[in-house]
C-alpha positions in Angstrom: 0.0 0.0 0.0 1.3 3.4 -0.5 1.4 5.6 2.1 -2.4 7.7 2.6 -2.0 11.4 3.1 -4.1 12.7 6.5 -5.4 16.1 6.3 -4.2 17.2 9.0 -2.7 20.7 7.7 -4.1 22.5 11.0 -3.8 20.3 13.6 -3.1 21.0 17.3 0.0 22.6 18.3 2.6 20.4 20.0 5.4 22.9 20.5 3.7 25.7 21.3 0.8 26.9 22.6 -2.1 24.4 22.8 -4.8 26.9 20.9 -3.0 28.1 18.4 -3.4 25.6 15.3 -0.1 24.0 13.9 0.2 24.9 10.4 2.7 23.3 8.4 3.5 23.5 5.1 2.5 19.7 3.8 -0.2 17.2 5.0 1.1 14.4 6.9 1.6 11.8 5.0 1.2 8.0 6.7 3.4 4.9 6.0 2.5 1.6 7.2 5.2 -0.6 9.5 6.4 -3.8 7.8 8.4 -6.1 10.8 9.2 -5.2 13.9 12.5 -6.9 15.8 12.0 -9.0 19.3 11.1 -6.7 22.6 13.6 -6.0 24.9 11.3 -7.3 27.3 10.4 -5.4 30.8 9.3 -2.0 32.0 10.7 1.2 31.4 12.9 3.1 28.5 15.2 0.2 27.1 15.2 1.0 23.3 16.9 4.2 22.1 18.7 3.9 18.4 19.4 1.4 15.6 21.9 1.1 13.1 21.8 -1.3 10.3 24.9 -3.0 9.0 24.4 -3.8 5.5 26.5 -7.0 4.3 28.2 -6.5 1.4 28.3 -9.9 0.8 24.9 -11.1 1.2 22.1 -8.7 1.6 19.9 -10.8 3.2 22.8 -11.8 6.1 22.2 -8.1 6.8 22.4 -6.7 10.8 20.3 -4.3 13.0 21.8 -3.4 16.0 19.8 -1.8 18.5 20.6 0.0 22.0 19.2 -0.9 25.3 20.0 1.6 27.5 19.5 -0.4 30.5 22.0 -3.2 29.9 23.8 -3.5 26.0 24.0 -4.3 22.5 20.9 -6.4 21.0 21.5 -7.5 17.4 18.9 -8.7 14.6 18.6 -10.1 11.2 16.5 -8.6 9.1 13.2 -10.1 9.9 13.4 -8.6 13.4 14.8 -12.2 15.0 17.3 -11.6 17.9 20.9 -13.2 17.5 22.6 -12.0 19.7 23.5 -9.8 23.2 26.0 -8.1 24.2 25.6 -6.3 27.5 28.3 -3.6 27.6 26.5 -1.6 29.9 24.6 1.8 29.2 24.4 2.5 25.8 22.6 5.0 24.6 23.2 5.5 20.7 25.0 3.2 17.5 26.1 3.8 14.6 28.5 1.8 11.9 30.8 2.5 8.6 31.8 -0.9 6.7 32.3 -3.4 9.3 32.9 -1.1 12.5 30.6 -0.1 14.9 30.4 2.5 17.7 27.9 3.1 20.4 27.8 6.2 23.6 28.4 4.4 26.9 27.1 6.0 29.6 28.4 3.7 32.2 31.6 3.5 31.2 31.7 7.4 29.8 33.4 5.9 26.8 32.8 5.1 23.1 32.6 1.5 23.1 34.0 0.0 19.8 32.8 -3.3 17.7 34.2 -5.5 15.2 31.2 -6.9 12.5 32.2 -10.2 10.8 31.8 -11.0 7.6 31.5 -14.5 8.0 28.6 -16.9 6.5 26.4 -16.0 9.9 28.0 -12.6 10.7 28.8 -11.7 14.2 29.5 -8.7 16.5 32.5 -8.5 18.8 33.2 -6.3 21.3 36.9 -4.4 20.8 37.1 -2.1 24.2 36.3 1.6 25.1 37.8 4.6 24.1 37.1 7.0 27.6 36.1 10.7 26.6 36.7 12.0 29.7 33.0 13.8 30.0 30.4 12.6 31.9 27.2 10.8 29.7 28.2 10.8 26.1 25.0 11.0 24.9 24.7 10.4 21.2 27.0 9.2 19.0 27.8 8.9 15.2 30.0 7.6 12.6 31.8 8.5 9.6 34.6 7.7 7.2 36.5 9.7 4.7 40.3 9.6 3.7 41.5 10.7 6.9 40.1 7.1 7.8 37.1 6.7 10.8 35.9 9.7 13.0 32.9 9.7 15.6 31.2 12.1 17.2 29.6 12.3 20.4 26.9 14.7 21.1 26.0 16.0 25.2 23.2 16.9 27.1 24.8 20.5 27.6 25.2 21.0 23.9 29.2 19.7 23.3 29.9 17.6 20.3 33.4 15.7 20.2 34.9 14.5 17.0 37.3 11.6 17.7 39.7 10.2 14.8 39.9 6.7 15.2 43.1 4.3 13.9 42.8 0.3 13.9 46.5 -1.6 14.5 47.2 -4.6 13.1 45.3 -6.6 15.7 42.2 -5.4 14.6 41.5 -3.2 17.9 41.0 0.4 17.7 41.6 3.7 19.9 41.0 7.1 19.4 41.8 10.8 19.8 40.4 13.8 20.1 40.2 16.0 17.2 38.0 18.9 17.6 35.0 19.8 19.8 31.8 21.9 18.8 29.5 24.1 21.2 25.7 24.2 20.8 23.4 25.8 23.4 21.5 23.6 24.9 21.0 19.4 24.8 22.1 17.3 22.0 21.6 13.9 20.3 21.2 12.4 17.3 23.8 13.2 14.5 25.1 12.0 11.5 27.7 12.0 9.2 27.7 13.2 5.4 31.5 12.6 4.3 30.7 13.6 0.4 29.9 17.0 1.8 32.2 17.2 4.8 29.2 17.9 7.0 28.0 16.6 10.2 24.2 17.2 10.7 23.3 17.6 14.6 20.1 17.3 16.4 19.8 20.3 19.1 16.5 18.6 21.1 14.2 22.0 21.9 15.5 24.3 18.9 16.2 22.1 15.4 18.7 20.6 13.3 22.6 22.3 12.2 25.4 21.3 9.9 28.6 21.9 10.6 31.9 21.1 8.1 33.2 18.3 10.5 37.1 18.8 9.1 37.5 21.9 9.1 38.2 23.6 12.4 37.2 27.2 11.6 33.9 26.2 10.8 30.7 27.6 12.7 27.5 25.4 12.8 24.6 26.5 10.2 20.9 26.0 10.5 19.5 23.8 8.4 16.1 24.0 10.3 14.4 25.5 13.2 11.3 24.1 15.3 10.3 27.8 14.9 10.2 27.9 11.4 7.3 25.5 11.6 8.5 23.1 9.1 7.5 19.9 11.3 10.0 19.6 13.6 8.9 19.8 16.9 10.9 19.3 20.6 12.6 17.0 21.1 14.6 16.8 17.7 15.9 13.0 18.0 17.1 10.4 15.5 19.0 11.7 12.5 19.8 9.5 9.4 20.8 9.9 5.4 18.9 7.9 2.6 21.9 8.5 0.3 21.7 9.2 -3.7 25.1 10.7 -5.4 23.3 13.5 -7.1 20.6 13.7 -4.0 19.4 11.8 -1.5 17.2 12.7 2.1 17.7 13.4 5.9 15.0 12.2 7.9 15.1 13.7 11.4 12.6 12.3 14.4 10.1 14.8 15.9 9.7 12.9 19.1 6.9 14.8 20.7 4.4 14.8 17.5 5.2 10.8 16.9 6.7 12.1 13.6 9.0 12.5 10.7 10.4 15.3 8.8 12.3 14.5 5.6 14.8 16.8 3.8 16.3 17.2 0.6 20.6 16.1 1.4 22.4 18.5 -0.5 21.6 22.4 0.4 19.3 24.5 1.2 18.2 21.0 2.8 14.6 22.2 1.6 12.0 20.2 3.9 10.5 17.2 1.9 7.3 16.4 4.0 6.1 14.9 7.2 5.1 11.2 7.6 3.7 9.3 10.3 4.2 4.8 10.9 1.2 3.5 11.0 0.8 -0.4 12.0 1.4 -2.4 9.3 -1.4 -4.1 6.7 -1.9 -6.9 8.3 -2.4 -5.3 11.5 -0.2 -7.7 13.2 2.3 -4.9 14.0 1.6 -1.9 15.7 2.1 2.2 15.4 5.3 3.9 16.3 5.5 6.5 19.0 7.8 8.5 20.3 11.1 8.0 18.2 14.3 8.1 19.8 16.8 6.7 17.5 16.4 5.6 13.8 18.6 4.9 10.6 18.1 4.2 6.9 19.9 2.8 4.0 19.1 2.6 0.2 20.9 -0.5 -0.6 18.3 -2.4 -1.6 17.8 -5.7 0.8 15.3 -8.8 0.4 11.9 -7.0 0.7 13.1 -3.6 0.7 14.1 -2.6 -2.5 14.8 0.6 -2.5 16.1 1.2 1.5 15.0 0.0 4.9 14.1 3.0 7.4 14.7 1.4 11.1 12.9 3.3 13.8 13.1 2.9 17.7 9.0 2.4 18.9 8.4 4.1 22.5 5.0 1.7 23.0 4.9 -1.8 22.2 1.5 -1.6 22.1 1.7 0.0 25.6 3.9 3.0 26.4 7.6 1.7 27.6 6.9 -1.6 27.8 8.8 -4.0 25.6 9.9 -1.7 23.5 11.3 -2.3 20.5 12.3 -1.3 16.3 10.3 -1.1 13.6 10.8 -1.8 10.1 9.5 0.6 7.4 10.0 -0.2 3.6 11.7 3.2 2.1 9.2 2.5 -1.2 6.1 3.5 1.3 7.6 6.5 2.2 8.7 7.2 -1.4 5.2 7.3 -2.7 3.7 9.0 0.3 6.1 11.8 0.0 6.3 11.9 -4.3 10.3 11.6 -3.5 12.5 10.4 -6.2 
């Protein structure tokens, strides 16, 4: 089914006051859920952010690995099946580039590193930490250029750290820091766009910057404002890239309105349109709510042709209990949105 649109061009305001009507500059389009992965079963906020390994051996052997923040590293195939755990402790965020993965520990105050096999039934290995010497490294993301691997880690008082990361010949990796950032007020999703030497940051209560990541003289730029009444609304959360070379999309999480907000890659980042998840045809998975964390690819994979969007689901059907990830074809969204 391709995603319905819902008239809701003047709904009720969620970032502002409650009787002034939100207008917004396209209807909200809805997309259905295809798969959800296993619950982290229990009460309370477990699930935060997914990152999706794709194998470039075998697309099917494909990985999601999720974030519980209560206890480790939960990773899926590509139905939503659990293979493994790692419990590393507190992590909050994860991202990857080729086979190397990173995720924000915040009970070790470290980036904690992993090693993705590329073996017939890929695994995840945990290398060590690299301590950043701040407390609660909030989010985290990945990128890769020449200069080789660099992460950045976002904080709740608006500090982003960009490490530069080197792998010896045992495989394991450390890190140093190369250059930090200061935003106002709390940070966390991010990611990395290394054809344009920008990092895109998610500032919770006022919107979404770039900054050129590499080059130290460089002050962030808006890309979009919660003010300017585009769809994002507090808390800014999970930022991602559905990547085309002469194009491609940001899709940023607007938490509080159950949300998301898509954008064109390259600038002026123009806003896209707004989509909702709905549960899926079949009805036998639910809505998402809530968004933390989510990622997207557009290598195609079995049953997603053209991209799989990954999103972290606050209520599983009931809020913060057994949370979990949903799994959205990008070919819904697509047609909802008329995107290329």
């Amino acid at each position: 089914m391709h995603g319905s649109k819902i008239a809701l061009m003047a709904g009720l305001a969620l970032a502002g006051c409650a009787s002034q009507p939100e207008i917004l500059p396209f209807e909200i389009a809805s997309v259905p859920a295809v798969l959800e992965t296993s619950p982290m079963t229990g009460l309370g906020d477990r699930a935060d952010d997914p990152a999706i390994w794709v194998n470039p051996d075998n697309a099917a052997r494909s990985l999601i690995l999720g974030t519980n923040k209560q206890e480790g590293l939960h990773v899926y195939d590509l139905q939503g099946a659990e293979l493994q755990f790692l419990p590393v402790g507190q992590v909050n965020n994860v991202d990857v580039r080729g086979a190397v993965a990173v995720a924000s520990n915040d009970e070790t105050e470290a980036l904690s590193w992993f090693a993705i096999s590329r073996d017939e039934e890929p695994t995840v290995t945990h290398l060590g930490d690299t301590g950043v010497g701040k407390v609660e490294p909030y989010g985290v993301c990945l990128g890769e250029d020449e200069a080789g691997l660099i992460a950045a880690a976002t904080y709740k008082d608006g500090t982003v750290q960009l490490w530069r990361a080197q792998t010896d010949a045992a495989g394991n990796i450390s890190a140093d820091l190369a250059r930090t950032v200061k935003l106002e007020t709390k940070l966390e999703g991010c990611v990395f766009d290394e054809s344009q030497g920008l990092l895109f940051i998610g500032e919770e209560a006022f919107g979404i910057w770039s900054v050129e990541y590499a080059n130290d003289e460089a002050r962030p730029m808006v890309v979009d404002r919660i003010a300017d009444s585009n769809g994002l609304v507090e808390d800014t959360e999970g930022l991602s890239i559905w990547w085309a070379e002469d194009g491609g999309y940001l899709v940023a999480s607007a938490q509080a309105a159950d949300r998301f907000v898509v954008y064109d890659r390259l600038p002026p980042h123009a806003p896209r349109g707004i989509f909702t998840i709905t549960q899926s045809e079949d009805m036998t998975v639910d809505g998402v709510s809530h968004t933390d964390g989510l990622d997207v690819v557009a290598d195609p994979l079995p049953g997603f042709p053209n991209g799989l969007l990954v999103v972290q689901d606050d209520a599983n059907p009931k809020s913060e209990v057994d949370q979990n990830f949903k799994l959205v074809d990008w070919t819904n969204v697509q047609a909802a949105l008329d995107l290329e």
